[in-house]
N, CA, C and O of each residue as an XYZ file, in Angstrom:
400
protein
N     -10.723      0.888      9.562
C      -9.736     -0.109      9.198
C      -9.683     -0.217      7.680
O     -10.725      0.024      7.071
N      -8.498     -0.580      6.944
C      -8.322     -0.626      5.710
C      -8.120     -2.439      5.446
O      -8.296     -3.330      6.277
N      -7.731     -2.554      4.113
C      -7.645     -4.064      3.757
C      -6.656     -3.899      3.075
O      -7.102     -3.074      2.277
N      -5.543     -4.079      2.758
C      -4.575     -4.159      1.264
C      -4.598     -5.802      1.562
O      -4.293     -6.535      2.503
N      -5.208     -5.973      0.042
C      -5.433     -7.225     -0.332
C      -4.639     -7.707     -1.701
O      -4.771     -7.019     -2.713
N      -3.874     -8.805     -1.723
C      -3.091     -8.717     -2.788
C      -2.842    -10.495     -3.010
O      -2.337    -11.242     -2.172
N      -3.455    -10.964     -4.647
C      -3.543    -11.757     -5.122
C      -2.179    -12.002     -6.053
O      -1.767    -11.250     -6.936
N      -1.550    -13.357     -5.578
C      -0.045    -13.795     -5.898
C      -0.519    -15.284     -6.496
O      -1.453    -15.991     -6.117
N       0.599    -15.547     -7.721
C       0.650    -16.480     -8.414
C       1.903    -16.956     -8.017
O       2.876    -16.253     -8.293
N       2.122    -18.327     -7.247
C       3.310    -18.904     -6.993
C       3.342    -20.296     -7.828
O       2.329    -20.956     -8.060
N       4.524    -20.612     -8.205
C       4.953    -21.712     -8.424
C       4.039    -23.273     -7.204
O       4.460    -23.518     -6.074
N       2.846    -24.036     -7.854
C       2.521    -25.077     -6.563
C       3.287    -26.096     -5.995
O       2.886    -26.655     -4.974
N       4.530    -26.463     -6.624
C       5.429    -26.706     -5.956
C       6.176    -26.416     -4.882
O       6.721    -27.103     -4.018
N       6.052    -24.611     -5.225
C       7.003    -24.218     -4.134
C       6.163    -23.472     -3.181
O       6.869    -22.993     -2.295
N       4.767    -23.168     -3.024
C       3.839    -22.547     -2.188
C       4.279    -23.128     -0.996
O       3.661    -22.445     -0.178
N       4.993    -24.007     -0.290
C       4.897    -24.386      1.351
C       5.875    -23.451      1.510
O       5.708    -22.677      2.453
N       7.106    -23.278      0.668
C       7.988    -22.401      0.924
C       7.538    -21.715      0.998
O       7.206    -21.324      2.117
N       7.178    -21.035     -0.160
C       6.869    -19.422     -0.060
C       5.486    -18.493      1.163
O       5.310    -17.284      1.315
N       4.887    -19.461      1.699
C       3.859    -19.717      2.866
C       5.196    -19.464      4.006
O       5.158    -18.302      4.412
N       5.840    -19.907      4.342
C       6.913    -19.800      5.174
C       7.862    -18.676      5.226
O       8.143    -18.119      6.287
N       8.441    -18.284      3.899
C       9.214    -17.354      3.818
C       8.299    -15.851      3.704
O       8.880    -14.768      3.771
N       7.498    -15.909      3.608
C       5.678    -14.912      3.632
C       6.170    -14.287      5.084
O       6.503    -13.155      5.435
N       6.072    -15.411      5.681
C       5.766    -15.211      7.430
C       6.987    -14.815      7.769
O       7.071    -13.668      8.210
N       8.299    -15.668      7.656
C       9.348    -14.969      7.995
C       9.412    -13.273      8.006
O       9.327    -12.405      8.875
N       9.538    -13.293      7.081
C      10.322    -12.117      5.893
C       9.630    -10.986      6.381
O       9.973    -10.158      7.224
N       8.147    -11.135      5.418
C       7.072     -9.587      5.489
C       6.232    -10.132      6.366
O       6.062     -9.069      6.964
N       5.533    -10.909      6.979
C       5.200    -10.920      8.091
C       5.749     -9.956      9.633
O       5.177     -9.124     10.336
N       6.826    -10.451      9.658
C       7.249    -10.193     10.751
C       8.098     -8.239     10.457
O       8.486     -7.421     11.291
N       8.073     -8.188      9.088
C       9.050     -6.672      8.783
C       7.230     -5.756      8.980
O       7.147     -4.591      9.368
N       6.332     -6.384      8.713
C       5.267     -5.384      8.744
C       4.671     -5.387     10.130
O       4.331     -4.358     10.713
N       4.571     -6.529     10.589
C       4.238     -6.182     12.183
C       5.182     -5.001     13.264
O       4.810     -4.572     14.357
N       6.538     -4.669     12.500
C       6.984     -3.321     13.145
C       6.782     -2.512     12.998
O       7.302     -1.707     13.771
N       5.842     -1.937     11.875
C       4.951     -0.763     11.111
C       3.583     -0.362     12.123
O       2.713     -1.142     12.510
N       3.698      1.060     12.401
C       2.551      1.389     12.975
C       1.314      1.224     12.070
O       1.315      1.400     10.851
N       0.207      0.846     12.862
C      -1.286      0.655     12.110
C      -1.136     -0.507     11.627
O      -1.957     -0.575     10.712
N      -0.386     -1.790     11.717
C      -0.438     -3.106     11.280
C      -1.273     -3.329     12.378
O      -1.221     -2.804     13.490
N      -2.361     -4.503     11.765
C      -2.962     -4.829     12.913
C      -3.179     -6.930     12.682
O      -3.588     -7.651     13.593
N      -2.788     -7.424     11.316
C      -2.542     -8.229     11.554
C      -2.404     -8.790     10.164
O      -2.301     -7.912      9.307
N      -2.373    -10.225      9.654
C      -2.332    -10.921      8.668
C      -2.889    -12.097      8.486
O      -2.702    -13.051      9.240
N      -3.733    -12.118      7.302
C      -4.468    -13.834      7.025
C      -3.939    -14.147      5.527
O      -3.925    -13.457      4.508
N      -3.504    -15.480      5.810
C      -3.529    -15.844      4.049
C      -4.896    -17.204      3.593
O      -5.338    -18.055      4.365
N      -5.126    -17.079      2.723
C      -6.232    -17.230      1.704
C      -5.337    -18.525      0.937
O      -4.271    -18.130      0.465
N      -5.483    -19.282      0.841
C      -5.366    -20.877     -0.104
C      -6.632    -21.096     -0.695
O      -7.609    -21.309      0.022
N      -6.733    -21.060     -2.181
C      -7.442    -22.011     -2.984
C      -7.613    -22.835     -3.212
O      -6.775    -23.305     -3.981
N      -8.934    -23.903     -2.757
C      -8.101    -25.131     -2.849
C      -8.365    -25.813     -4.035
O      -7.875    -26.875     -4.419
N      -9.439    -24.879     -4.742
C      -9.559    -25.523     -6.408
C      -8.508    -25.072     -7.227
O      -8.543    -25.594     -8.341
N      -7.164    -23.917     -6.973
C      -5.979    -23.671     -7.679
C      -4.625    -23.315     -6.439
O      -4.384    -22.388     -5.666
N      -3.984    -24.607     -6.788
C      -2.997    -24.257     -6.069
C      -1.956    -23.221     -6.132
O      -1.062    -23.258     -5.287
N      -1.964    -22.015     -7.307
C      -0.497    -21.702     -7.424
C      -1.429    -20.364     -6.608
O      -0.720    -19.524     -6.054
N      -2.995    -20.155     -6.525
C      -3.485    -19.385     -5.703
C      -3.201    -18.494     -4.638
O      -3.973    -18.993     -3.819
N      -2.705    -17.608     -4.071
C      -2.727    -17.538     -2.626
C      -2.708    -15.690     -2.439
O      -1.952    -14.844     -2.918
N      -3.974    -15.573     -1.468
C      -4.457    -14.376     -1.051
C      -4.105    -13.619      0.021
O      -4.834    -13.833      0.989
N      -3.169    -12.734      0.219
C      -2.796    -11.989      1.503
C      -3.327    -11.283      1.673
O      -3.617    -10.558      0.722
N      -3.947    -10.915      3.266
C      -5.285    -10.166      3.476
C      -4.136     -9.170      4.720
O      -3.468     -9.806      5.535
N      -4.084     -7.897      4.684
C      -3.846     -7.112      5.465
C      -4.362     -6.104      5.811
O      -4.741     -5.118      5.179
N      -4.389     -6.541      7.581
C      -5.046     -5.027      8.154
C      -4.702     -3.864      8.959
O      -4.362     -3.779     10.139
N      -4.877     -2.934      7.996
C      -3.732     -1.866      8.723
C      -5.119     -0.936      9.642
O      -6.163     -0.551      9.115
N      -4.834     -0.802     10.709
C      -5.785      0.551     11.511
C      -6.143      1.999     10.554
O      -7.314      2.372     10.633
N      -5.472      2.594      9.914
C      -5.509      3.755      8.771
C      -4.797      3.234      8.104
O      -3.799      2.527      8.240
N      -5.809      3.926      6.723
C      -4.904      4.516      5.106
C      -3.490      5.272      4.830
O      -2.726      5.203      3.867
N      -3.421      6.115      6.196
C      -2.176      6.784      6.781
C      -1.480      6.119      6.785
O      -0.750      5.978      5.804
N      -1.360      5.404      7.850
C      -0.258      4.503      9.209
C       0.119      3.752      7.409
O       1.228      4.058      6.971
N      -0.672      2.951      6.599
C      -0.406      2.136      6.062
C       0.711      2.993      4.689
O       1.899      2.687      4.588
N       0.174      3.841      3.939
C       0.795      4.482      3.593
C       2.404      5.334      3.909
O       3.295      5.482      3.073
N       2.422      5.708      5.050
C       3.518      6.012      5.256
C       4.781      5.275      5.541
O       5.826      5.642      6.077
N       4.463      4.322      5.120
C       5.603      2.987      5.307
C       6.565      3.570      4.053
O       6.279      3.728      2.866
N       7.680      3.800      4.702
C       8.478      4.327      2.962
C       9.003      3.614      2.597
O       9.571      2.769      3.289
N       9.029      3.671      1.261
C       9.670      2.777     -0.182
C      11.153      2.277      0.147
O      11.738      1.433     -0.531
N      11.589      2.794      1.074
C      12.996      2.039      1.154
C      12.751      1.268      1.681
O      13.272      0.268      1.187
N      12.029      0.985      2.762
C      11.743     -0.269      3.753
C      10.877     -1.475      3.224
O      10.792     -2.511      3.884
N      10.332     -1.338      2.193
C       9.241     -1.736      1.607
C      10.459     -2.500      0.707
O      10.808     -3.680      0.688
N      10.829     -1.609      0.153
C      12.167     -2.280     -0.702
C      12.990     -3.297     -0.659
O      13.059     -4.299     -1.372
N      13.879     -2.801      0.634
C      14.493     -3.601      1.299
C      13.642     -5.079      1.954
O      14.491     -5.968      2.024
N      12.906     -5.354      2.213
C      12.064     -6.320      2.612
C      11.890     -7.343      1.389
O      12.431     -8.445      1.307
N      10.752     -6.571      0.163
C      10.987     -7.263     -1.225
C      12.362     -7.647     -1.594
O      12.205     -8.820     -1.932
N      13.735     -7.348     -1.750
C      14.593     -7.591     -2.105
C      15.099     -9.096     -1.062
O      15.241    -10.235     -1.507
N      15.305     -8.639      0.458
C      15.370    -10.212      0.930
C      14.505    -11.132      0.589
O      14.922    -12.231      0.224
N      13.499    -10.930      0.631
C      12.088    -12.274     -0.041
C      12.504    -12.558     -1.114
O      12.654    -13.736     -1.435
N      12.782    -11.571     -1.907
C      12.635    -12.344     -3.158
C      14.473    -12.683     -3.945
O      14.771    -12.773     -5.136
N      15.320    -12.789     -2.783
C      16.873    -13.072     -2.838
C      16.536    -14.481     -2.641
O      16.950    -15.320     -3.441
N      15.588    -14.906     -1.316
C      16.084    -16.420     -1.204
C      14.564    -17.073     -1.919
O      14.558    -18.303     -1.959
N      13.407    -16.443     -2.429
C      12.393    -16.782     -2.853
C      12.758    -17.053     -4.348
O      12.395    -18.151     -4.768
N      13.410    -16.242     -5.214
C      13.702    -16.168     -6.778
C      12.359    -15.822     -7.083
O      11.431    -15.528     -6.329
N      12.447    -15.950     -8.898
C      11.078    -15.302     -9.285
C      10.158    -16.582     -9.346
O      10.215    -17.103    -10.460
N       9.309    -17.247     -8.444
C       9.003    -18.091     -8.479
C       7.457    -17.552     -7.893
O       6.755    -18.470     -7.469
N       6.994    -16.479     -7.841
C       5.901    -15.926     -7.571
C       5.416    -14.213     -8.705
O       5.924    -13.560     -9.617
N       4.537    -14.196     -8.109
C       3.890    -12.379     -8.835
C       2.713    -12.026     -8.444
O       1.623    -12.572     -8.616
N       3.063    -10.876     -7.794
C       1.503    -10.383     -7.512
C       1.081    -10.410     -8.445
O       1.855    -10.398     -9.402
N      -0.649    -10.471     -8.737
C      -1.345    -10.222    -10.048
C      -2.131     -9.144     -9.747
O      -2.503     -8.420    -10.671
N      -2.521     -8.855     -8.370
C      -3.826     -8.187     -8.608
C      -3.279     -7.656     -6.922
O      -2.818     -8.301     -5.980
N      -3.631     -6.004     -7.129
C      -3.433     -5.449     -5.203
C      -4.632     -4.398     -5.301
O      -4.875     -3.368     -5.931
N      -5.132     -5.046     -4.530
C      -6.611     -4.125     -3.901
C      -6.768     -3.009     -2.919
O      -5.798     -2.698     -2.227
N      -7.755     -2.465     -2.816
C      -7.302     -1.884     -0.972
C      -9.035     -1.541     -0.679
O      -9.694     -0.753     -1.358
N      -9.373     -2.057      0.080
C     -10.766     -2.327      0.773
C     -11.088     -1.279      2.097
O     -10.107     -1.342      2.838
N     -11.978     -0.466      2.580
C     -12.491     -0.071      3.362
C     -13.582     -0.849      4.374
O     -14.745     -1.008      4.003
N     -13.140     -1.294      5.607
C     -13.794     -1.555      6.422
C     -15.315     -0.987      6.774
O     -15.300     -0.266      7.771
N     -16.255     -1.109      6.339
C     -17.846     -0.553      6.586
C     -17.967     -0.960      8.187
O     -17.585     -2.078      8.530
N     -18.530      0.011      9.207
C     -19.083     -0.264     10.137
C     -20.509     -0.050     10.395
O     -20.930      0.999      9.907
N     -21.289     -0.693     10.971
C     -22.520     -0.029     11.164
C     -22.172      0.786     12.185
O     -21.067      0.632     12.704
N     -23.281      2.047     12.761
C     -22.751      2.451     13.654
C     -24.205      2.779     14.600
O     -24.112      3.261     15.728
């Protein structure tokens, strides 16, 4: 299992929205992607404009081969009715350790 982990600076005003339009939008456009296997978000509660999206894709593959148009198209609706009122700062990508 992989992690793409990706640290966003939102406006704390507008975080309930953007918590909502999260789920709408790329929530639901990445759960049609093979190797999605699910989504957690992360709230700070010592900084509100905080907020951590934790995704787990089954392979580095499956996750990767998502192409840039779709990826595109997704960012462009989010961020039509979102405005620039957010920014990723920081995108990670984590390997699942198993014992075995």
């Amino acid at each position: 299992m992989v992690i793409e982990l990706l640290k966003c600076k939102v406006d704390p005003e507008l975080r309930e929205q953007y918590l909502q339009l999260d789920a709408e939008v790329w929530t639901k456009a990445l759960a049609k992607c093979p190797g999605f296997l699910g989504k957690e978000v992360w709230l700070n509660p010592k900084e509100a404009s905080e907020v951590i999206l934790v995704i787990r894709w089954a392979t580095k593959e499956q996750w990767k081969a998502i192409p840039e148009e779709f990826l595109l198209q997704v960012e462009n609706i989010f961020s039509q009715q979102m405005g620039q009122t957010y920014q990723i700062v920081e995108s990670v990508e984590y390997q699942v350790y198993r014992d075995r």
